[in-house]
DSSP file (Angstrom, degrees, kcal/mol; ACC not computed):
  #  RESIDUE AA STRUCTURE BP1 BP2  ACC     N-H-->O    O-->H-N    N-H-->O    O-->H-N    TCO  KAPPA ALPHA  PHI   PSI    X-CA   Y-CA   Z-CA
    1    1 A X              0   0    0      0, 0.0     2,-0.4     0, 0.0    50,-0.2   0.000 360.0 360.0 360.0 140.0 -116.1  -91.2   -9.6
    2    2 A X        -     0   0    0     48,-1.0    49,-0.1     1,-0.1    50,-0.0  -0.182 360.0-152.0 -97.3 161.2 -119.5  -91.7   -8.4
    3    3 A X        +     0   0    0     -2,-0.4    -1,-0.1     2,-0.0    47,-0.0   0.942  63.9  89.2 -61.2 -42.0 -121.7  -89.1   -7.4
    4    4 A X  S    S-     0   0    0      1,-0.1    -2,-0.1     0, 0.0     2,-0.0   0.323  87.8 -63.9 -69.1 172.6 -124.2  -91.1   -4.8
    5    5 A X        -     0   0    0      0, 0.0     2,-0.3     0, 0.0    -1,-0.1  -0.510  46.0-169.6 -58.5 128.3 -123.9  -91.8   -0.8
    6    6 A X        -     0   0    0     -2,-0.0     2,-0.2     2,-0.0    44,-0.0  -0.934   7.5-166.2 -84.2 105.4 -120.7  -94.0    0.4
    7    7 A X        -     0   0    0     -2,-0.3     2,-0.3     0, 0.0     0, 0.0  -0.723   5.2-148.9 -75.3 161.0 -121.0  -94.9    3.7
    8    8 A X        -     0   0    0     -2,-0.2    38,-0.0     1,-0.1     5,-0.0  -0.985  12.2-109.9-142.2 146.6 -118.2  -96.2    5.6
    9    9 A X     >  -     0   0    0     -2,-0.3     4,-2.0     1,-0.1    -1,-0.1   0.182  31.2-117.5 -29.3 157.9 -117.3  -98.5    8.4
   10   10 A X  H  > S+     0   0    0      1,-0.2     4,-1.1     2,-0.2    -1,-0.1   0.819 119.7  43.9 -68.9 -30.2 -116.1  -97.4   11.6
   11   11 A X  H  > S+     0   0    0      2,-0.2     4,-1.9     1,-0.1    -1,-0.2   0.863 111.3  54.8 -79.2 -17.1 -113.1  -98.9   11.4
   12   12 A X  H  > S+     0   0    0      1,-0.2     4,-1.7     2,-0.2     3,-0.2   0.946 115.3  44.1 -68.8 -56.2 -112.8  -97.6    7.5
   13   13 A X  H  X S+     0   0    0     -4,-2.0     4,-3.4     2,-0.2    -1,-0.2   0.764 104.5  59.7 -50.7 -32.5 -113.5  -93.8    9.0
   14   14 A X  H  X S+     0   0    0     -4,-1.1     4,-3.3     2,-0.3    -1,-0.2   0.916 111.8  40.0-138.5 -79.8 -111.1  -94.6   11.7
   15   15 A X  H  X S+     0   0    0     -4,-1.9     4,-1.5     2,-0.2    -2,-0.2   0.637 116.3  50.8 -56.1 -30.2 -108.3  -95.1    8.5
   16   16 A X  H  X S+     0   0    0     -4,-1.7     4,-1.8     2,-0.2     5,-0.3   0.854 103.5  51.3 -73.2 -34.5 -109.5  -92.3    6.6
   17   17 A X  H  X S+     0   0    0     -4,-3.4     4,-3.4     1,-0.2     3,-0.4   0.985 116.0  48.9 -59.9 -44.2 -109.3  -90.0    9.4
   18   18 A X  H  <>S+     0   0    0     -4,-3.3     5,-2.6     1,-0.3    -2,-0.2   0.937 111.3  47.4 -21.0 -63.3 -105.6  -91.6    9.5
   19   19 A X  H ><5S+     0   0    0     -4,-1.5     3,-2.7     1,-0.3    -1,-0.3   0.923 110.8  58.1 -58.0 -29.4 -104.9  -91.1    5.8
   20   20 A X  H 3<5S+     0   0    0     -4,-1.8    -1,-0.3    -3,-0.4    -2,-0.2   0.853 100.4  46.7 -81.7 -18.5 -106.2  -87.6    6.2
   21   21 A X  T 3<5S-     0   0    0     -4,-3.4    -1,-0.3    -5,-0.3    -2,-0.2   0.533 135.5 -89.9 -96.9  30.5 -104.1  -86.1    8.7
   22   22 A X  T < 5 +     0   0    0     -3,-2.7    -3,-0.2     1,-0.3    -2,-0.1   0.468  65.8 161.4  99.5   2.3 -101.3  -87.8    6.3
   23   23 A X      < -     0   0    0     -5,-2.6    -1,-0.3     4,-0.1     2,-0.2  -0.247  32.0-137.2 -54.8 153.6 -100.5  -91.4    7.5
   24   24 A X     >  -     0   0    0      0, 0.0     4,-1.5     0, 0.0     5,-0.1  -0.300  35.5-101.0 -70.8 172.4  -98.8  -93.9    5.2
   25   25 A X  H  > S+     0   0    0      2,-0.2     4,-1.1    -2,-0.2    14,-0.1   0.736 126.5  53.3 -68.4 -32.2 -100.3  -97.7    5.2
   26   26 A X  H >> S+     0   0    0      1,-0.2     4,-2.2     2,-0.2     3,-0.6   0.963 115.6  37.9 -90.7 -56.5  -97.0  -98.6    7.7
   27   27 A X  H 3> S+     0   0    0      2,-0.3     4,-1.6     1,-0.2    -2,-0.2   0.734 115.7  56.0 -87.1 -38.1  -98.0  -95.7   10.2
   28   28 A X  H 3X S+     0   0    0     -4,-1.5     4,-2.2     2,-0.2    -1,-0.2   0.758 111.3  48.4 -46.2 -39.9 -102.0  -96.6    9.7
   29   29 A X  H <X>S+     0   0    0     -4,-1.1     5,-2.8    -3,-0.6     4,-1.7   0.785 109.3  45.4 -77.8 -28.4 -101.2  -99.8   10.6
   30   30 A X  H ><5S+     0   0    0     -4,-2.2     3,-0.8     3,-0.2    -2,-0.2   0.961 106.5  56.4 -22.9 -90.6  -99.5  -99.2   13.3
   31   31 A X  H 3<5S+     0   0    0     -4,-1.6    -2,-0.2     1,-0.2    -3,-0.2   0.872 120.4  34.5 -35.0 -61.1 -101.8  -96.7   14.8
   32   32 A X  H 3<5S-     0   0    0     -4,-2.2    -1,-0.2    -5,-0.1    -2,-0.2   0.733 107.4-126.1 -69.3 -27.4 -104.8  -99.5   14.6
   33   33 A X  T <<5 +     0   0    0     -4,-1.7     2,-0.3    -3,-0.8    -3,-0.2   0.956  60.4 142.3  78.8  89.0 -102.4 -102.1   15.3
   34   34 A X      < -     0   0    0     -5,-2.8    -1,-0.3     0, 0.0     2,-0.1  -0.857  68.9 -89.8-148.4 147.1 -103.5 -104.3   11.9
   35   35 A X     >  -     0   0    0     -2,-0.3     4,-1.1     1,-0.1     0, 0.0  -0.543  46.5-121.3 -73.1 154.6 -101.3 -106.4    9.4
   36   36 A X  H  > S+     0   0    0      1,-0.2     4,-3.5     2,-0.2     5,-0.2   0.752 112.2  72.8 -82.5 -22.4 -100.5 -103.2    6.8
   37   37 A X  H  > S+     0   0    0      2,-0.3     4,-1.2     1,-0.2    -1,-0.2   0.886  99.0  47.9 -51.5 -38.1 -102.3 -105.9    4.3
   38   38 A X  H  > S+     0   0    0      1,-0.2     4,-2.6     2,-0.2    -1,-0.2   0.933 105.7  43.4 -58.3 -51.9 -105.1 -105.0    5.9
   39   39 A X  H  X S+     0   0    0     -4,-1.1     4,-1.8     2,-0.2    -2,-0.3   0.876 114.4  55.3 -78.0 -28.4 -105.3 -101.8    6.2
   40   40 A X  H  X S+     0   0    0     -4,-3.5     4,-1.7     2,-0.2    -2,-0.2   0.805 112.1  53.7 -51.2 -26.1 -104.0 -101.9    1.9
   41   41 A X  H >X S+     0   0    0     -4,-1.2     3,-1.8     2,-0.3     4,-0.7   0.996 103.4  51.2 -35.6-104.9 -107.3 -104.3    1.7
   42   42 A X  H 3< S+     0   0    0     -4,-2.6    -2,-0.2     1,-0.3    -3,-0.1   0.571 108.3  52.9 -25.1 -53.7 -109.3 -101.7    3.3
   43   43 A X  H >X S+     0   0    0     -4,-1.8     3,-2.1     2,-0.2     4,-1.5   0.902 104.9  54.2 -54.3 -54.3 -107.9  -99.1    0.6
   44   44 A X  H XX S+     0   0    0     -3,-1.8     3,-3.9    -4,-1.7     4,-1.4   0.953 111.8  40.9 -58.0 -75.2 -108.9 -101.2   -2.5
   45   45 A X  H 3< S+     0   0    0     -4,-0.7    -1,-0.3     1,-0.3    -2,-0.2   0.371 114.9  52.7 -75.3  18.0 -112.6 -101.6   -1.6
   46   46 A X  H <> S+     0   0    0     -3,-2.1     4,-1.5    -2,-0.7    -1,-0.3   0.392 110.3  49.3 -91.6 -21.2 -112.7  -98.0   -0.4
   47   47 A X  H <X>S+     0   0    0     -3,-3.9     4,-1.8    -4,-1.5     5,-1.5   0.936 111.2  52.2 -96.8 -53.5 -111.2  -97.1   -3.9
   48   48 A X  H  <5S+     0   0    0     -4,-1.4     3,-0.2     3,-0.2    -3,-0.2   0.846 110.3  48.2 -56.7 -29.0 -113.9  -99.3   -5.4
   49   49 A X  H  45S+     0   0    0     -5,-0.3    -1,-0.2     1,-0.2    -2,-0.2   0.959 106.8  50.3 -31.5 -67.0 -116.5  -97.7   -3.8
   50   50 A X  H  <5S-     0   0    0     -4,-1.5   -48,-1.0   -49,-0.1    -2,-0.2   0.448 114.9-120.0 -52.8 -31.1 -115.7  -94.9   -4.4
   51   51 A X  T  <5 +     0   0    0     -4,-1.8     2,-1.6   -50,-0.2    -3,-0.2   0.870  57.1 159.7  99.7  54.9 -115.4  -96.0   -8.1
   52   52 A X      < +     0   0    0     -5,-1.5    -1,-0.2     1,-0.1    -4,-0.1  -0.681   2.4 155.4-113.8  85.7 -111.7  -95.0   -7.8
   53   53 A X        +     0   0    0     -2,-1.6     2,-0.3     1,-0.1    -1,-0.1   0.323  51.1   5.2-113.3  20.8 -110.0  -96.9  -10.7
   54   54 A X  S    S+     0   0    0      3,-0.1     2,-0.3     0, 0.0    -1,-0.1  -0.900  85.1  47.1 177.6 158.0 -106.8  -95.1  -11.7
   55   55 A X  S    S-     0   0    0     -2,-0.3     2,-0.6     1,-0.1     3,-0.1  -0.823 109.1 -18.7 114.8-155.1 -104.4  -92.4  -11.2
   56   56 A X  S >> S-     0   0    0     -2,-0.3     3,-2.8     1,-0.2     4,-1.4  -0.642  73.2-173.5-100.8  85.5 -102.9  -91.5   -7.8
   57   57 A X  H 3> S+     0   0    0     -2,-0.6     4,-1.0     1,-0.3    -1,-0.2   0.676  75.0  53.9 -15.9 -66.3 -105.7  -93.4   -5.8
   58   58 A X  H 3> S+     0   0    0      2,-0.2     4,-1.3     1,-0.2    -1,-0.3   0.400 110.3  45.7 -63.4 -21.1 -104.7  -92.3   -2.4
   59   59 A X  H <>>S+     0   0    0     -3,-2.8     4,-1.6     2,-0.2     5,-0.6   0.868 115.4  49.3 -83.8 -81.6 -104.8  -88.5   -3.2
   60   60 A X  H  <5S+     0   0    0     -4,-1.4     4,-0.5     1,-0.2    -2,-0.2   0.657 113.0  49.0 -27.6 -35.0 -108.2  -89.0   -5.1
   61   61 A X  H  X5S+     0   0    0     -4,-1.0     4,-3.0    -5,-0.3     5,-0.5   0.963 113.3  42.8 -69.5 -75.7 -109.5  -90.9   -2.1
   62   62 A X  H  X5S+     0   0    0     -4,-1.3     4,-3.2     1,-0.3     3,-0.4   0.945 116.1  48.2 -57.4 -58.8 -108.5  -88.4    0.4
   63   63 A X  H  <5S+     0   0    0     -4,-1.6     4,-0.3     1,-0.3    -1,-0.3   0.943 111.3  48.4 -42.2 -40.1 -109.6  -85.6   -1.6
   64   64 A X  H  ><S+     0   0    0     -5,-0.6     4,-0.8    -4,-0.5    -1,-0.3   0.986 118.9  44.2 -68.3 -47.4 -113.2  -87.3   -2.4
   65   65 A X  H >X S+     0   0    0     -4,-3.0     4,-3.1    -3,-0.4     3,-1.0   0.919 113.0  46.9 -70.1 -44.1 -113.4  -88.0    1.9
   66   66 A X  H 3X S+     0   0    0     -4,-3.2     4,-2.4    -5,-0.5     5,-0.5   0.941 114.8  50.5 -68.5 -48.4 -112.2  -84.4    3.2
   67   67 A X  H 3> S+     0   0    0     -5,-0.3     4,-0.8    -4,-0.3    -1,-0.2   0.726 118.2  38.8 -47.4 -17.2 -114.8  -82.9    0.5
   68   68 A X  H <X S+     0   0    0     -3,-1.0     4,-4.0    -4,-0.8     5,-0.3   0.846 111.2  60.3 -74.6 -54.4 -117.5  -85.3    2.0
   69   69 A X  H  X S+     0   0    0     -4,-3.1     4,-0.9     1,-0.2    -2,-0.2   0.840 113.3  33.4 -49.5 -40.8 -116.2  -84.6    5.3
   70   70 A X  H  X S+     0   0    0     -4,-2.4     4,-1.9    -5,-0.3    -1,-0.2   0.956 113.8  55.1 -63.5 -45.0 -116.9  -80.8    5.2
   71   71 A X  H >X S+     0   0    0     -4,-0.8     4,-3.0    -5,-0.5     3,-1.0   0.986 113.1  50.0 -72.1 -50.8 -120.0  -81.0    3.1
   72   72 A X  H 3X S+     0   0    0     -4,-4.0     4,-1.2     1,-0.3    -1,-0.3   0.852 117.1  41.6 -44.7 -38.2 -121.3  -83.8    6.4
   73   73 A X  H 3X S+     0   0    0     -4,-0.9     4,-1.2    -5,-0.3    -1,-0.3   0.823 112.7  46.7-103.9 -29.7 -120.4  -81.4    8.7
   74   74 A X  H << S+     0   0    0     -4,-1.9     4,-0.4    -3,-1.0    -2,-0.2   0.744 112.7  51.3 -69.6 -32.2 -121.7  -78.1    7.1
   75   75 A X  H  < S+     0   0    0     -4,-3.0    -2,-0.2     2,-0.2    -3,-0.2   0.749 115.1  51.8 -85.3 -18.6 -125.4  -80.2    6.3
   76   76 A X  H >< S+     0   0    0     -4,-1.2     3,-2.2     1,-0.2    -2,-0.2   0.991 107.5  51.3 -51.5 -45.1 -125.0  -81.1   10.8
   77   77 A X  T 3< S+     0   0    0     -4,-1.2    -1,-0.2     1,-0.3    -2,-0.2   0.785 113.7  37.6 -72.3 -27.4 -124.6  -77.8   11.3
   78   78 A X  T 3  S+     0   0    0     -4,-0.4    -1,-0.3     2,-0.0     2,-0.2   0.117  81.6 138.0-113.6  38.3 -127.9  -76.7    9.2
   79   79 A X    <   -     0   0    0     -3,-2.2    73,-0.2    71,-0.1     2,-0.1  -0.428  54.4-132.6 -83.3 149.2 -130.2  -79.7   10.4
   80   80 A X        -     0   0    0     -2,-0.2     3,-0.1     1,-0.1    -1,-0.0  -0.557  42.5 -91.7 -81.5 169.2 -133.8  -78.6   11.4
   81   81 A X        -     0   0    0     -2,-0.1     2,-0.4     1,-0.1    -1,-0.1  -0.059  60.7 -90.6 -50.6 171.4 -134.7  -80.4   15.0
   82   82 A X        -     0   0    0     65,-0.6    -1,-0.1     1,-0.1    -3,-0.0  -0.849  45.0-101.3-101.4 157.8 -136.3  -83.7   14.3
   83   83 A X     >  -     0   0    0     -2,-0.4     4,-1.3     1,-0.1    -1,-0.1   0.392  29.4-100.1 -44.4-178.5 -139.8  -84.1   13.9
   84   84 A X  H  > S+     0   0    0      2,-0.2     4,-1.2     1,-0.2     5,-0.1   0.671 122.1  51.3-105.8 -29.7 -142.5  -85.5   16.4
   85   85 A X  H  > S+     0   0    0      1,-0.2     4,-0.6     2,-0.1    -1,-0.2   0.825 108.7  50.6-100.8   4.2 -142.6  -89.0   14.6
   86   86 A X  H  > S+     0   0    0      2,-0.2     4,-2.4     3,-0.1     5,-0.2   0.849 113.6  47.2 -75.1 -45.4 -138.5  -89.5   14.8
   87   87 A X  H  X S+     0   0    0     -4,-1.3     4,-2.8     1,-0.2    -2,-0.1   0.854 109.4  49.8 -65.3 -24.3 -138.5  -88.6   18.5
   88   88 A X  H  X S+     0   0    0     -4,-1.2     4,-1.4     1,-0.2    -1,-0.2   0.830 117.8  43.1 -90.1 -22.2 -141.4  -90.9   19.2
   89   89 A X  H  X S+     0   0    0     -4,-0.6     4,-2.7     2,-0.2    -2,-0.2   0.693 105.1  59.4 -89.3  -6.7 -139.3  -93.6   17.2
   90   90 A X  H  X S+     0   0    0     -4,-2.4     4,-1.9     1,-0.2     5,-0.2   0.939 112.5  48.1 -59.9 -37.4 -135.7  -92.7   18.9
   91   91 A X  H >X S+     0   0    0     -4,-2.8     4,-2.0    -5,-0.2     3,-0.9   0.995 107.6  49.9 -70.7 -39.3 -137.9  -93.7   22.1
   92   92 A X  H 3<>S+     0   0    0     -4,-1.4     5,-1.6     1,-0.3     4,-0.2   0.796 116.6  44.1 -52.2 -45.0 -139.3  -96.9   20.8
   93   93 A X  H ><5S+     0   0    0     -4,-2.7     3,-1.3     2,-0.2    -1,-0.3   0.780 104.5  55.5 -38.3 -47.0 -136.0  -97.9   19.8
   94   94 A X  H <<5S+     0   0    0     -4,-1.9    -2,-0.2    -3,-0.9    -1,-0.2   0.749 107.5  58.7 -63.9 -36.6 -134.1  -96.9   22.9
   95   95 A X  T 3<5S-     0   0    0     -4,-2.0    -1,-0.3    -5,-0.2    -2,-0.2   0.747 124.4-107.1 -60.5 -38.4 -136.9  -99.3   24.6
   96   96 A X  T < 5 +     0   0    0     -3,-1.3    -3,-0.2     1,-0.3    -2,-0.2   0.332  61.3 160.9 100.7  11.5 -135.7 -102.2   22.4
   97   97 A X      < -     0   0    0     -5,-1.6    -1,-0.3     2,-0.1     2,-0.1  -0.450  41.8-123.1 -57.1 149.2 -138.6 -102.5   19.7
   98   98 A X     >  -     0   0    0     -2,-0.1     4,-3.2     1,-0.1     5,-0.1  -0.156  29.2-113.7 -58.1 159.1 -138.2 -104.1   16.7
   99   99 A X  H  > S+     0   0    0      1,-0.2     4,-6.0     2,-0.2     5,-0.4   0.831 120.8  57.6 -66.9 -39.9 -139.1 -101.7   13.4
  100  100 A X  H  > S+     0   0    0      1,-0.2     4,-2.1     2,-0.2    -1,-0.2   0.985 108.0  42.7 -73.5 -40.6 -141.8 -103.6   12.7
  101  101 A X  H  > S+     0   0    0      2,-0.2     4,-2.2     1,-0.2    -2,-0.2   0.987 113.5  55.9 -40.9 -58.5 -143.4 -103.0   16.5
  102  102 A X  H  X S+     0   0    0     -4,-3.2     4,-1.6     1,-0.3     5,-0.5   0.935 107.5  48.8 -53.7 -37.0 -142.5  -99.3   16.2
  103  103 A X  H  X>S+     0   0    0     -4,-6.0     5,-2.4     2,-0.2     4,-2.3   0.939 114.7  39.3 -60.9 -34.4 -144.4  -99.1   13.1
  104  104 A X  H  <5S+     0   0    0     -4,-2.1    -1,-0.2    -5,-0.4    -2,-0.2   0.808 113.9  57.4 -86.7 -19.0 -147.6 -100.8   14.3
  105  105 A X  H  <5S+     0   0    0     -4,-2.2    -2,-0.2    -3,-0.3    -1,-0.2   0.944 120.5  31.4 -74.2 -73.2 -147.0  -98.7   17.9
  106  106 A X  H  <5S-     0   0    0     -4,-1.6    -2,-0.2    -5,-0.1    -3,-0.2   0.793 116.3-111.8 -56.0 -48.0 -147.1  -95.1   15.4
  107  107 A X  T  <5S+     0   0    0     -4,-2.3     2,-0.4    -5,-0.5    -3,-0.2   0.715  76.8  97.6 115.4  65.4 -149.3  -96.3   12.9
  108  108 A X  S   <S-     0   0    0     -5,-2.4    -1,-0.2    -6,-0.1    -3,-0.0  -0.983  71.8 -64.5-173.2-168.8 -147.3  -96.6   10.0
  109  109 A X     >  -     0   0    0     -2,-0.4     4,-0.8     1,-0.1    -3,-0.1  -0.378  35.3-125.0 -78.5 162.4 -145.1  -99.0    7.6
  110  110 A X  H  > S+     0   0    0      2,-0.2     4,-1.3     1,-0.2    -1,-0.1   0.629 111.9  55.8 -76.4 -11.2 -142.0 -100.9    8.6
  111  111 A X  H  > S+     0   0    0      1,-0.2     4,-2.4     2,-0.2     5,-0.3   0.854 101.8  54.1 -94.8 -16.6 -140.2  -99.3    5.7
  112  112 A X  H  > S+     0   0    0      1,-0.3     4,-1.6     2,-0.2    -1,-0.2   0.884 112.6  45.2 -81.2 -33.8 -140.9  -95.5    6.7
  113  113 A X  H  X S+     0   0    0     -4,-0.8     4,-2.5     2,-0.2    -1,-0.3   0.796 111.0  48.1 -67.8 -23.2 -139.6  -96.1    9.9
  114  114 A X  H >X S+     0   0    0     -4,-1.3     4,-1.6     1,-0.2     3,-0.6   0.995 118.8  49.8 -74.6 -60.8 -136.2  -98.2    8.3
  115  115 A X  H 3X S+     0   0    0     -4,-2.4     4,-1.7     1,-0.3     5,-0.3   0.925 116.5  40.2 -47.7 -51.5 -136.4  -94.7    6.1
  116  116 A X  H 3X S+     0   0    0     -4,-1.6     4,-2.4    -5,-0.3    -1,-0.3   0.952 109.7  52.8 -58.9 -43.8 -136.6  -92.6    9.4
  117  117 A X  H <X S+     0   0    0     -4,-2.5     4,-0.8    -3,-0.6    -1,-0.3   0.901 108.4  56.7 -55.5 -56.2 -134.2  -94.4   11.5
  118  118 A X  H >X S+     0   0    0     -4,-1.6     4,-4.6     1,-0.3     3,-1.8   0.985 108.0  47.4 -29.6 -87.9 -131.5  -93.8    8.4
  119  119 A X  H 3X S+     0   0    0     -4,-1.7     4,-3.0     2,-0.2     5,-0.4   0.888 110.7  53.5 -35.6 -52.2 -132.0  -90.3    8.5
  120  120 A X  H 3X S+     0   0    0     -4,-2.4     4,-0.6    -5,-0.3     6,-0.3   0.704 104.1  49.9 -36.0 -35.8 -131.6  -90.4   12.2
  121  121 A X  H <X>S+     0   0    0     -3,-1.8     5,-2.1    -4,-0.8     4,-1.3   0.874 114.4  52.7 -88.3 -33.0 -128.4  -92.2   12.1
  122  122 A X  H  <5S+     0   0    0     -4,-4.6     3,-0.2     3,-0.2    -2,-0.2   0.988 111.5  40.7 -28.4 -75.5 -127.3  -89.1    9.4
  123  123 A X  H  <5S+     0   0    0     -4,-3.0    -1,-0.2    -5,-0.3    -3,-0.2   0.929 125.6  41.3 -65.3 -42.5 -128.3  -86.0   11.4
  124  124 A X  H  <5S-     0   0    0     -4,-0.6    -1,-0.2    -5,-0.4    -2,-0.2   0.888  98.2-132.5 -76.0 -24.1 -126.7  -88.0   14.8
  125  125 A X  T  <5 +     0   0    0     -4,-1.3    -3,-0.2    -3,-0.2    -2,-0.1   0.639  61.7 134.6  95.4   5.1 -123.6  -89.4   13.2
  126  126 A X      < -     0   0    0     -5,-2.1    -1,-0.2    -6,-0.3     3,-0.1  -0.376  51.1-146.8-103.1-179.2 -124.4  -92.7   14.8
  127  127 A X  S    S+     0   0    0      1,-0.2     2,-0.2    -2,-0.0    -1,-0.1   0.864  70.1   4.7 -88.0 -45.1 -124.3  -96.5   12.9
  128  128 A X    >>  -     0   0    0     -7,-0.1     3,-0.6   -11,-0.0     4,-0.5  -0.837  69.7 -99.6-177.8 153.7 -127.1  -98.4   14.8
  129  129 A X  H >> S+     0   0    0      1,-0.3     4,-2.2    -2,-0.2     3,-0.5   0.835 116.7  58.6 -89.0  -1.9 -129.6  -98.6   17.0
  130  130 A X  H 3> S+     0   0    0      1,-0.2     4,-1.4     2,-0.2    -1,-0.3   0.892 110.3  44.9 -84.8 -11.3 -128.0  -99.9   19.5
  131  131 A X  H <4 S+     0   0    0     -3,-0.6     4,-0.3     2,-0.1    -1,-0.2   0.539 116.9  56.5 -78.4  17.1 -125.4  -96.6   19.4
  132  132 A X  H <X S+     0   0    0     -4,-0.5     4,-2.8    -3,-0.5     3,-0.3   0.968 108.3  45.0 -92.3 -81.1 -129.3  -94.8   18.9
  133  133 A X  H  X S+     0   0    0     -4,-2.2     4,-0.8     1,-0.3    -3,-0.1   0.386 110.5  49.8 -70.5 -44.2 -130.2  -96.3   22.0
  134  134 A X  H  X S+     0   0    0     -4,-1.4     4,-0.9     2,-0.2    -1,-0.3   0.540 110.5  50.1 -64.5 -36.7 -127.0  -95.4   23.9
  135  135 A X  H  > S+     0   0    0     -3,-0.3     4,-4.0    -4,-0.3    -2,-0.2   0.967 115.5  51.8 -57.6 -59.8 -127.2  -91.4   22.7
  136  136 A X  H  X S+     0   0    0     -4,-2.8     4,-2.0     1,-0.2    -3,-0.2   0.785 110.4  39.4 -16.4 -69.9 -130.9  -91.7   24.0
  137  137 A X  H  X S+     0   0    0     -4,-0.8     4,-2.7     2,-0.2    -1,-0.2   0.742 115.1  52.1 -76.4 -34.2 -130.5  -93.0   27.1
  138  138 A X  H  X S+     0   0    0     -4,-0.9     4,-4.2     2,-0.2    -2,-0.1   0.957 114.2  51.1 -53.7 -48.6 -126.8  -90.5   28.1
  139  139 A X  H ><>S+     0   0    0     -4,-4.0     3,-1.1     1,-0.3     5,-0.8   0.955 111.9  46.2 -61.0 -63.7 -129.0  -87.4   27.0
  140  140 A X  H ><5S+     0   0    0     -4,-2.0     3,-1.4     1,-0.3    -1,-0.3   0.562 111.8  48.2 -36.4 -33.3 -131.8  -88.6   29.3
  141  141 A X  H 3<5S+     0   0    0     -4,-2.7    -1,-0.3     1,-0.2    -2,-0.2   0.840 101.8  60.2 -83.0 -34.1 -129.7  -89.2   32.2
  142  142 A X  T <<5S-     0   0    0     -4,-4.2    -1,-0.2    -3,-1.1    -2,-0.2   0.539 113.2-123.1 -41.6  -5.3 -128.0  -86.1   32.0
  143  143 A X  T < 5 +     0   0    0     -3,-1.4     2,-0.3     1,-0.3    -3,-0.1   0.735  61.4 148.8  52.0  33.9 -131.8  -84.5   32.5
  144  144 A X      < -     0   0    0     -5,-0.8     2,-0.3     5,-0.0    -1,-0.3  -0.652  63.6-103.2 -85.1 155.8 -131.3  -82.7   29.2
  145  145 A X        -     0   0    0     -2,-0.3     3,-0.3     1,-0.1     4,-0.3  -0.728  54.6-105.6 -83.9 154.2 -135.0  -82.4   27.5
  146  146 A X  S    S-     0   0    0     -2,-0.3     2,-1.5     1,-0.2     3,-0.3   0.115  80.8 -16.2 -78.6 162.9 -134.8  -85.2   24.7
  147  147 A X  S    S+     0   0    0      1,-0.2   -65,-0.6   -11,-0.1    -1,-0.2   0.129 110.6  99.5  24.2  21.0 -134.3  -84.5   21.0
  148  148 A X        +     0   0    0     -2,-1.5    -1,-0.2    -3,-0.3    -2,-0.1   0.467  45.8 103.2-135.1 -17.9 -135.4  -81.0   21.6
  149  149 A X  S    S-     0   0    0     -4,-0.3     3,-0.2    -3,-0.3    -3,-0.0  -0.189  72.0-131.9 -62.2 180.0 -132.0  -79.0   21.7
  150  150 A X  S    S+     0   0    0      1,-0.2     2,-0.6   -69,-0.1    -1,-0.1   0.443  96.4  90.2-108.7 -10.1 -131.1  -76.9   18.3
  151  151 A X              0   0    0      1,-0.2    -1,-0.2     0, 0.0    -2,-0.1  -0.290 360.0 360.0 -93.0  58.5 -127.5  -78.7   18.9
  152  152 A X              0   0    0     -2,-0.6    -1,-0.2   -73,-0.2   -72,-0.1  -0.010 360.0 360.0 -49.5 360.0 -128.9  -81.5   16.8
């Protein structure tokens, strides 16, 4: 199995949380309301990701996702606040610049902000910027100070 970062779809998380609390492919499908071909489809190219070529897949699978799932949840839990040039890009985003604006707006490359943004979507949990954009804007209208709580 390979050691590096898998990320996964939403709808893929969606089916792993399924698988983990013990669904079958009939009862996964169900639940999402998908042909069960789909959701077996989903499995294979999560077991090739995963580099998951033999055995009892579906065990290996879950086992490789809860250990991920903890390790994700333990590394939330010990995240430092973000820094002064991630908040100044959370806003730029939220605003609706493009990467390459936020960089020339901060003074810096488009690829250290695609780098920053990454990390961002880590430490939040989120996909995209437009769910970036939508965290942003919720905290601010709640009149919470921005990016600044320690429940990061």
């Amino acid at each position: 199995m390979r050691a590096e970062p898998v990320r996964l779809e939403p709808l893929d998380e969606q089916i792993v949380d399924l698988l983990l609390q013990g669904c079958d492919n009939p009862e996964i499908a169900k639940q999402l309301n998908m042909p069960e071909r789909t959701v077996k489809a989903r499995f294979n190219r999560m077991f090739l990701r995963f580099g998951i070529t033999s055995g009892i897949k579906r065990v290996k699978l879950a086992t490789v996702l809860y250990r991920r799932q903890l390790r994700l949840r333990s590394k939330k839990s010990e995240q430092a606040p973000p820094a002064d040039r991630e908040r100044r890009i959370i806003e730029l985003v939220a605003q609706g610049l493009q990467n390459r604006d936020v960089a020339d707006e901060i003074g810096t490359t488009e690829d250290v902000v695609k780098n920053s943004l990454r990390a961002v979507y880590d430490k939040l949990g989120l996909w995209n910027r437009v769910e970036l954009a939508l965290w942003y804007q919720a905290r601010r209208n709640e009149g919470a100070e921005i990016l600044r709580s320690a429940n990061w």
